[in-house]
N, C-alpha and C positions, 0 to 999 in steps of 0.2 A: 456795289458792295453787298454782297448776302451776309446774312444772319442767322446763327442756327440755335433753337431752342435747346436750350441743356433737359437732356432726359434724366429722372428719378425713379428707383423702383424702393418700396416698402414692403416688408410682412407683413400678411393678412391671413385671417383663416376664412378658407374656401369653404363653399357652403359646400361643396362634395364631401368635404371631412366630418360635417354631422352625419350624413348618412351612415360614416361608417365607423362611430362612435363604439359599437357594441360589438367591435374589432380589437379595441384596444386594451381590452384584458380577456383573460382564458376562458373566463366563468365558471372556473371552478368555487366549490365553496369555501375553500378556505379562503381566496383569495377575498371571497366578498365578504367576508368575515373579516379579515385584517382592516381593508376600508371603512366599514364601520366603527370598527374599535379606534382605530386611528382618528378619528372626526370624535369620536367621545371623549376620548383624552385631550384632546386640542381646543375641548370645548369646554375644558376646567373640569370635568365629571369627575368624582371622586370613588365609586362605585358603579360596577355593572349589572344589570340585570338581564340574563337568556332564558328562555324557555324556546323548549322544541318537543313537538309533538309528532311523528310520520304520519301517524295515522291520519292528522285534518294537515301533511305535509304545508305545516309555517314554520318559522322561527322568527321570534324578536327578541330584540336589542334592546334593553330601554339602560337610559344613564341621566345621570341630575347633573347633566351640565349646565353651561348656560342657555341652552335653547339654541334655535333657528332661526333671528328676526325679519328676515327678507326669504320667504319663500322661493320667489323668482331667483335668488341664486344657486338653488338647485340645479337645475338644468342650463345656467351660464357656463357654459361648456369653457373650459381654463381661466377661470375667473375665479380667483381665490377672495373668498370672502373673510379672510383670517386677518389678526391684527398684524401691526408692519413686523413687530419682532417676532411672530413666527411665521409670517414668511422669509424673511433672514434666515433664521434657525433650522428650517426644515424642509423651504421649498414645497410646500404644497401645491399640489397640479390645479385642484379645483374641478378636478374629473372623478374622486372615488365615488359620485355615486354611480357615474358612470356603469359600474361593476355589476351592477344589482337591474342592467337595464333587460334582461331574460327572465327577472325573475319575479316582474309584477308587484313590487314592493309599496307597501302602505308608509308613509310616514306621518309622524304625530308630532308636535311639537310643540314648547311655549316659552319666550321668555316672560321672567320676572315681573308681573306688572303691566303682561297684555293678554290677552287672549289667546285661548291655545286654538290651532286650527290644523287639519288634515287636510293631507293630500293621496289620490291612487294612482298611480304612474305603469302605465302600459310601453308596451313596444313603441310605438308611434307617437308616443311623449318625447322619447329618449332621440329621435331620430330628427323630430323639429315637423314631422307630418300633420300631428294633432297639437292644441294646448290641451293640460292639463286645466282642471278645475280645481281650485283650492277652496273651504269650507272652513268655516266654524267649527267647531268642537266642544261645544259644552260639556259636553260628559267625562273629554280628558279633565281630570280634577287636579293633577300634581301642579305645583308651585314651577316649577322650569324645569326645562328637559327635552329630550328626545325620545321617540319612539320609532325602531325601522323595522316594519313586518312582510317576510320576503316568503318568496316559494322555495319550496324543497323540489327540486328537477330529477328526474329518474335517473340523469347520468351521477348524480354526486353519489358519495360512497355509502354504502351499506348501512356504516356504524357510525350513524351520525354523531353521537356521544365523544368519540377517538377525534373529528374533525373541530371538533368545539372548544375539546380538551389542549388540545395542539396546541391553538389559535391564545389560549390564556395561559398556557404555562409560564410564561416568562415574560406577561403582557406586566406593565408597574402599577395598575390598580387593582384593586379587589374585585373579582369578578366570583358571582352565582350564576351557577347552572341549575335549572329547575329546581331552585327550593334549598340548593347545596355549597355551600362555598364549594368553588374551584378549588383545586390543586394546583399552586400555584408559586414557584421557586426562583430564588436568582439565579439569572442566567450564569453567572459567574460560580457558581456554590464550590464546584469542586478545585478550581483553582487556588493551587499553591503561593500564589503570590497578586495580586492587584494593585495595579499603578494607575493614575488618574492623570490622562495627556491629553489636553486641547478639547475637552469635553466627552471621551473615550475614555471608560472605564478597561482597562486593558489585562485578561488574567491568562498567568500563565497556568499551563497543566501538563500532567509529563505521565509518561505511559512506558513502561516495561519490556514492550516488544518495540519491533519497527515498523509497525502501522503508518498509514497516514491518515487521520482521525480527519471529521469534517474540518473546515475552519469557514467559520461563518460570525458575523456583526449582526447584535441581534439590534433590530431598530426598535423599541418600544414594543416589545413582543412578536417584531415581525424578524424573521432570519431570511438574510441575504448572504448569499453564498461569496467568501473573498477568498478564492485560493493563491492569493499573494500574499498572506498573512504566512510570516516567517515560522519555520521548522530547524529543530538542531538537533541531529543526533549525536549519538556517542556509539562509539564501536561496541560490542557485546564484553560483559567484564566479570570479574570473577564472582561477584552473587547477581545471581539470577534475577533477584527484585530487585535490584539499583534500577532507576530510573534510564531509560534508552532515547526516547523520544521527548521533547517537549514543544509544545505551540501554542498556540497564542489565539483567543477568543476574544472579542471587543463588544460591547456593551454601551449602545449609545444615549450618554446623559442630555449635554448641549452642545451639539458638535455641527456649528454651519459651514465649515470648511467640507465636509462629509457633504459628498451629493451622489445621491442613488438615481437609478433610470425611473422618467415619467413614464405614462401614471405608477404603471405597478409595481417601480421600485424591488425590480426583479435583481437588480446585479448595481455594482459601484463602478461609480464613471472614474475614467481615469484621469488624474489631476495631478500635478507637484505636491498637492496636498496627500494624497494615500502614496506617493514614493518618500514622501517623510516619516509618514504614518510606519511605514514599512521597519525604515532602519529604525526607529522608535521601538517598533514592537520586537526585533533583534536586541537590541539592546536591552530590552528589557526582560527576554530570554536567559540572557549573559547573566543579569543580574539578578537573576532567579539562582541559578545554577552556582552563582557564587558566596548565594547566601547559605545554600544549604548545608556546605563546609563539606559535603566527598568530595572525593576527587573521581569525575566519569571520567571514561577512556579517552577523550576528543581529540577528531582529527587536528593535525597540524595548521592546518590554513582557520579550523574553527577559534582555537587559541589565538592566531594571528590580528582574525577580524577584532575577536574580543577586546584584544591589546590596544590596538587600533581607535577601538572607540573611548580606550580609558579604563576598559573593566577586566582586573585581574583576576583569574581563575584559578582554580587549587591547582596544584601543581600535577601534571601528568604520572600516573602512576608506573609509569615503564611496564607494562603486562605484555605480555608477548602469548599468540595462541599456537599452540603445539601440532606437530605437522605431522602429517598423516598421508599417506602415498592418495594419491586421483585414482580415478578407476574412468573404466571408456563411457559408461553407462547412463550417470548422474551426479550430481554433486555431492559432496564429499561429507559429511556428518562431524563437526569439529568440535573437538572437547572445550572447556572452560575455559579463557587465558589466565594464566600465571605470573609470576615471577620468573622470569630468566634467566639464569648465571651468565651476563651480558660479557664476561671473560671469553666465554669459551661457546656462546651463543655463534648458532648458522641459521641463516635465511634459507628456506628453498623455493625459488618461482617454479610454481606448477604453471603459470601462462607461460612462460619457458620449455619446459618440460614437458613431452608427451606421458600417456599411461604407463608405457610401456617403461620408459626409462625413470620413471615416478616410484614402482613399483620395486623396480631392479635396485632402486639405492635404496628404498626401505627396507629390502631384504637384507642388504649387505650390513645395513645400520641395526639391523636387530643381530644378526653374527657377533656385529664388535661390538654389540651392548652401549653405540654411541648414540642412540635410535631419541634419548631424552635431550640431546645436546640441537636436535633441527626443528625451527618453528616457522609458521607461518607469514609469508610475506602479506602485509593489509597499507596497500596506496595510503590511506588517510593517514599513517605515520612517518610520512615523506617529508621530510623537514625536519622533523626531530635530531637532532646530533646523535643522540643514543645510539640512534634506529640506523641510520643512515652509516655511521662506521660498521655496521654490521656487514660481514661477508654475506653473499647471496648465491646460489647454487642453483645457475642458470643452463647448465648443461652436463650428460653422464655419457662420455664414452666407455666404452670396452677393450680392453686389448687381451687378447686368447694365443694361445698357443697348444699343439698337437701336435707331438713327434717334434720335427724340425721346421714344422709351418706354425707361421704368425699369423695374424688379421688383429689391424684394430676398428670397430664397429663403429662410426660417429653415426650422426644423425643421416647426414648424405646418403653413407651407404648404406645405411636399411632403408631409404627411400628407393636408391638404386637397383635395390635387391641384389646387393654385393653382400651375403652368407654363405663364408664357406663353410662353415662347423653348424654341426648342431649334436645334441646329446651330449655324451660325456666326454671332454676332452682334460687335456695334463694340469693347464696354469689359464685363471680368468684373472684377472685385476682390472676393479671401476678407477678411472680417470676423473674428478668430480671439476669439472671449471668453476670457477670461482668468482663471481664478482667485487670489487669494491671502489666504492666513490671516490673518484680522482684517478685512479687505474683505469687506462685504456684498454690494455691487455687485460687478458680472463688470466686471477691463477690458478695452476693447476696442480691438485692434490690426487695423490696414486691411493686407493683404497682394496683391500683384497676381498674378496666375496667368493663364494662358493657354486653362487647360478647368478645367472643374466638372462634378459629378454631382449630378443635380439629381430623381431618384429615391429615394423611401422603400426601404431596404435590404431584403434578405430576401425571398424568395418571388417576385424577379422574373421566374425561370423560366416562372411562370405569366402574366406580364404580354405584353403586347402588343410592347412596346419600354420600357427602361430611357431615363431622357433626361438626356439632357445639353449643355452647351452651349463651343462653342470663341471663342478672340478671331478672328475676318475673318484681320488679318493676321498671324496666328501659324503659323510650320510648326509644323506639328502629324507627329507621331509617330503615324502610326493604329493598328500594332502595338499601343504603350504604351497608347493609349487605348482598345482594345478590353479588352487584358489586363485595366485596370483596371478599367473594366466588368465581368467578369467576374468578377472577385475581390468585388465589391462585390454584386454580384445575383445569383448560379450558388448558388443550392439543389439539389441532386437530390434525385428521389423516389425514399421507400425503397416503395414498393407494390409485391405479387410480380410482378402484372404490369410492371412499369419495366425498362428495359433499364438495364445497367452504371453506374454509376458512371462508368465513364471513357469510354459511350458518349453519356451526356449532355451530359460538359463537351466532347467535343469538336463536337455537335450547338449545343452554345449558342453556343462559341465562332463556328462558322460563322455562325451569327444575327447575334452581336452584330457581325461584322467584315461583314454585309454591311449591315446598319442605320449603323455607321463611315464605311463609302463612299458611301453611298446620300444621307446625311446633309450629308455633304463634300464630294460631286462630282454623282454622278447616279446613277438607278435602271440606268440602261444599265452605267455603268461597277461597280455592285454586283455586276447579274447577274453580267457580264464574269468580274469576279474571284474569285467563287463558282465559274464553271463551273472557270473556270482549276483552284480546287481539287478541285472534284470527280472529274476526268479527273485531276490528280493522284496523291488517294488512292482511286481507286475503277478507275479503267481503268486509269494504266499499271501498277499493279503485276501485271496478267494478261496483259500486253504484253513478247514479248524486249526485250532491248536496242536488237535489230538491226529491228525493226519500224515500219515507215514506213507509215502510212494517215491520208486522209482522210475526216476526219466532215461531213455536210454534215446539217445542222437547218434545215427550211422551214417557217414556219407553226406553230412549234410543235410539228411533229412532225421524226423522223428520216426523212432521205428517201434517205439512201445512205452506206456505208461503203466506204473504196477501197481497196487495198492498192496501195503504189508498191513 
C-alpha cells in the first residue's frame, strides 16, 4: 500500500520583487507628494509644513504627527506599520515610501519621549543591496514629528509651485508652502446638494451644457478618477441656463468598504460595494433634481428609473423643439423648445427622411403657413403618452402631372432614377405618410406645394444636375429654390487636393442658380445671370469706384476692353 504526501502552496514575496520595488510607482512628483501627505495625516499631524527651493533642488515635508517609532519599518516592504482601525479603514500598502526611492530622500523623525534620529536612503537601500544607516539627531529639536527631504529630478515639471499647489488643494489639513498658507478648498464647494453614504461625502453639481465633466473621489486630497460615478441629462429647454447635466463628485470621510489600487491608488477596484455606491449616487442625483422644484426636460426611461427607486420628479413640461428641414452638409441648428398646441402638433423623422424630401415638405409648409404646426422628433421622449399619440412624418412622396402624363415620385424611384419631369410642369401635390402608435399602416395625407425635389439626397455635388420640378403657374422664388437645392445636395470634398469648403459651396451654389434659370426661363437668360455674377464677384472688386469701361465678348472670345 503506497502513501502519498498531500502537497501545500503559500503566498510569499519573492526576493525578485525587491528588486523591482522602484517599478511600482511613476515617479512623478506629484505622486511622491501624495505619499508623503498621506503618512502625515495617518500620523495624527495636524498641520503641514513645505518648503522648496530649485535652485539647492530639495523639498520637505515636515508635520507634527506622531512620529516614526520603528525606523526599520521603513523599508519593510508591505508591512503596514499603522494601527488595526486604519488599516480596516484605508488599506495602507506600507510601500509609499517606496515612491521617493529615485529621489535620495532624508528623513527626520521623533516620537514623543525618544530621541529624534535621521536616516539618508539611496537607490540601493530601497532595492535591499545595501543597509541603510540610521543616526541620532540631536539637533532635530521638535517634540514629535516627521521630516522627508527629497530631490527635485529634471524630469518633474517646470513650475514646481503648480505641483505643490495641486497636491494640497483639497488635501483635509492645513498645509504651508514656504512661509504661506496653502490655498486650500473643499473638495465639494460647488456642489448643489451633499449627502453623507457609508462614509462618502457624496455632492452633486449640474452644468448648463452637455459636457462630461471629470468625476473623480477625492481620497484625503488625492483624486482618483471613477468614471462610473452617475450622470443625468435633461434634453435642452426653453432657458438657456436651466441646468442640463448633473453628476456626482465623492469626498472620502471613513469609508473602508472603498478600496483603491495598491500602492498608488491610481483607480477603484471593483466591488459590490462601488455598484451600490453607484445607484446611491443616482439616487441621489434624482434627489437633487427634485429638490430644486423646475421641471428639466427628462428623458422618459430617466423619470421611470427615478420612479423606480421612490423619487418623484416635477412633472415633465411637454416642450416640444421646433423643426427645421436637414440639409446634406451638417447638422441642423435648432431653435429653443416650446410649448406645442399638442391638438394639432406633427412629428417629423429626419432619420426617415432624406435632405431632399426634408426640404420639399418645408417648402410646401411655409406655402400653407403650417410650417409652426411640425416639430422635432427627440428618442428620449419615447414613453411619454403625450409624445407618443403624436403623428410622425416618416415619409414625402410626389405625385406631378404634365399634359396628360402622371408620375408619383416615392423614395424608390428617385433611387431608381425613375424622373420623368423636371422644371415646370401643370399640378405637384406632397403625399405626407404619416405615422402613429398602434397603426401598422402609414396615414396618408395629400398636401399641395408649388416645387419639389425630386433627386436622391447626398453626393449631388458629383451629379450632373439635382432635379426638381415647379407648378407652370406658380411664382416661384428662384433664390429660395436654388438655396434649397443646395441644402439638400452640396456635399464638399474633403480630398487634399479640393479647394475650401466655402469655395465649393459658393461654386455649387452658382451651378445650381444657373440650372434654376436655365430651367425656368432659358439657357440665354442663365448664361445672362451667371456673367452678371461673375463680373460681380470677380471684376469689380479690382475695379475703383469711379471706373467706367466697356467689355465687348464676340464669338466667344473677348474682343475689347474700353475705358470711358
Amino acid at each position: 500500500m503506497t502513501s502519498s504526501k498531500q502537497k501545500t502552496i503559500r503566498a510569499r514575496i519573492a526576493e525578485e520583487a525587491i528588486a523591482k520595488v522602484m517599478q511600482f510607482f511613476d515617479g512623478t512628483l506629484a505622486q511622491a507628494l501624495h505619499e508623503i501627505l498621506q503618512n502625515a495625516r495617518r500620523s495624527g499631524a495636524t498641520s503641514v509644513l513645505i518648503t522648496h527651493n530649485r535652485a539647492d533642488g530639495r523639498i520637505t515635508v515636515s508635520d507634527d504627527g506622531q512620529g516614526i517609532g520603528d525606523p526599520r519599518a521603513l523599508l519593510a516592504f508591505g508591512r503596514s506599520r499603522w494601527p488595526q482601525y486604519l488599516r480596516g479603514a484605508e488599506h495602507p500598502a506600507g510601500m509609499g515610501i517606496f515612491s521617493l526611492a529615485r529621489r535620495s530622500p532624508r528623513i527626520r523623525s521623533r516620537v514623543a519621549g525618544r530621541a529624534a534620529w535621521s536616516v539618508q536612503l539611496k537607490e540601493d537601500h530601497f532595492v535591499g543591496r545595501e543597509p541603510a544607516a540610521v543616526a541620532a539627531d540631536p539637533e532635530w529639536d521638535r517634540d514629535h514629528g516627521t521630516d522627508v527631504t527629497f530631490s527635485i529630478l529634471p524630469t518633474d515639471p517646470g513650475w514646481i509651485p503648480s505641483v505643490i499647489a495641486d497636491a494640497v488643494r483639497h488635501y483635509p489639513i492645513p498645509a504651508t508652502v514656504n512661509g504661506r498658507k496653502a490655498e486650500q478648498t473643499d473638495f465639494l464647494k460647488d456642489a448643489v446638494r451633499i449627502e453623507t453614504w457609508r462614509g462618502l461625502r457624496v455632492g452633486v453639481l449640474h452644468s448648463t451644457d452637455s459636457t462630461w465633466p471629470t468625476r473623480d473621489i477625492n481620497f484625503h486630497g488625492l483624486h482618483v478618477a471613477f468614471p462610473d460615478l452617475p450622470q443625468v441629462h435633461a434634453l435642452p429647454g426653453t432657458d438657456a441656463d436651466a441646468p442640463r447635466t448633473w453628476w456626482t463628485l465623492a469626498d472620502v470621510a471613513d469609508c473602508p468598504d472603498l478600496e483603491l489600487t495598491l500602492p498608488a491608488r491610481t483607480a477603484i477596484v471593483q466591488t459590490p460595494f462601488t455598484a451600490e455606491f453607484v445607484d446611491e449616487a443616482t439616487r441621489i442625483i434624482y434627489r437633487a433634481i427634485a429638490a430644486a422644484g423646475h421641471a428639466p426636460r427628462l428623458g422618459y426611461e430617466t423619470r421611470t428609473r427615478a420612479a423606480a427607486a421612490g423619487i418623484t420628479l416635477p412633472d415633465d413640461p411637454r416642450h416640444l423643439t421646433p423643426w427645421g428641414p436637414a440639409n446634406a452638409y451638417e447638422d441642423k441648428l435648432l431653435e429653443h423648445p416650446r410649448y406645442p398646441d399638442l391638438q394639432h402638433a406633427i412629428l417629423v423623422d429626419d432619420d426617415e427622411l432624406d435632405a431632399a424630401e426634408s426640404q420639399t415638405l418645408a417648402w410646401a409648409a411655409k406655402e400653407s403657413g403650417t410650417l409652426g404646426r411640425y416639430w422635432e422628433t427627440e428618442s428620449a421622449l419615447r414613453g411619454y403618452r403625450w409624445y407618443d399619440d403624436l403623428p410622425c412624418i416618416i415619409g414625402v412622396d410626389v405625385h406631378m402631372r404634365s399634359g396628360t402624363e402622371t408620375h408619383t415620385s416615392t423614395r424608390k424611384t428617385r433611387r431608381d432614377g425613375e424622373i420623368p419631369f423636371r422644371g415646370a410642369i401643370d399640378e405637384i401635390e406632397l403625399e405626407l405618410l404619416m405615422q402613429r402608435t398602434g397603426c401598422d399602416a402609414p396615414i396618408r395625407v395629400r398636401m399641395p406645394t408649388s416645387a419639389a425635389l425630386l433627386s436622391q439626397d447626398g453626393g449631388a455635388t458629383r451629379e450632373p444636375e439635382p432635379v426638381f420640378v415647379v407648378r407652370r403657374d406658380a411664382t416661384i422664388d428662384r433664390s429660395a429654390l436654388a438655396n434649397a437645392l443646395v441644402e439638400a445636395h452640396f456635399e464638399p470634398s474633403f480630398d487634399s487636393d479640393a479647394d475650401s469648403v466655402e469655395t465649393q459651396m459658393r461654386e455649387y451654389r452658382r451651378r445650381i442658380a444657373y440650372l434654376v434659370t436655365e430651367l425656368l426661363e432659358s439657357r440665354e437668360a442663365a448664361a445672362d445671370a451667371d456673367l452678371r455674377e461673375l463680373v460681380a464677384t470677380c471684376i469689380l472688386p479690382s475695379m475703383g469706384s469711379d471706373s467706367n469701361v466697356d467689355i465687348e465678348i464676340r464669338n466667344g472670345a473677348l474682343t475689347t476692353i474700353n475705358r470711358i
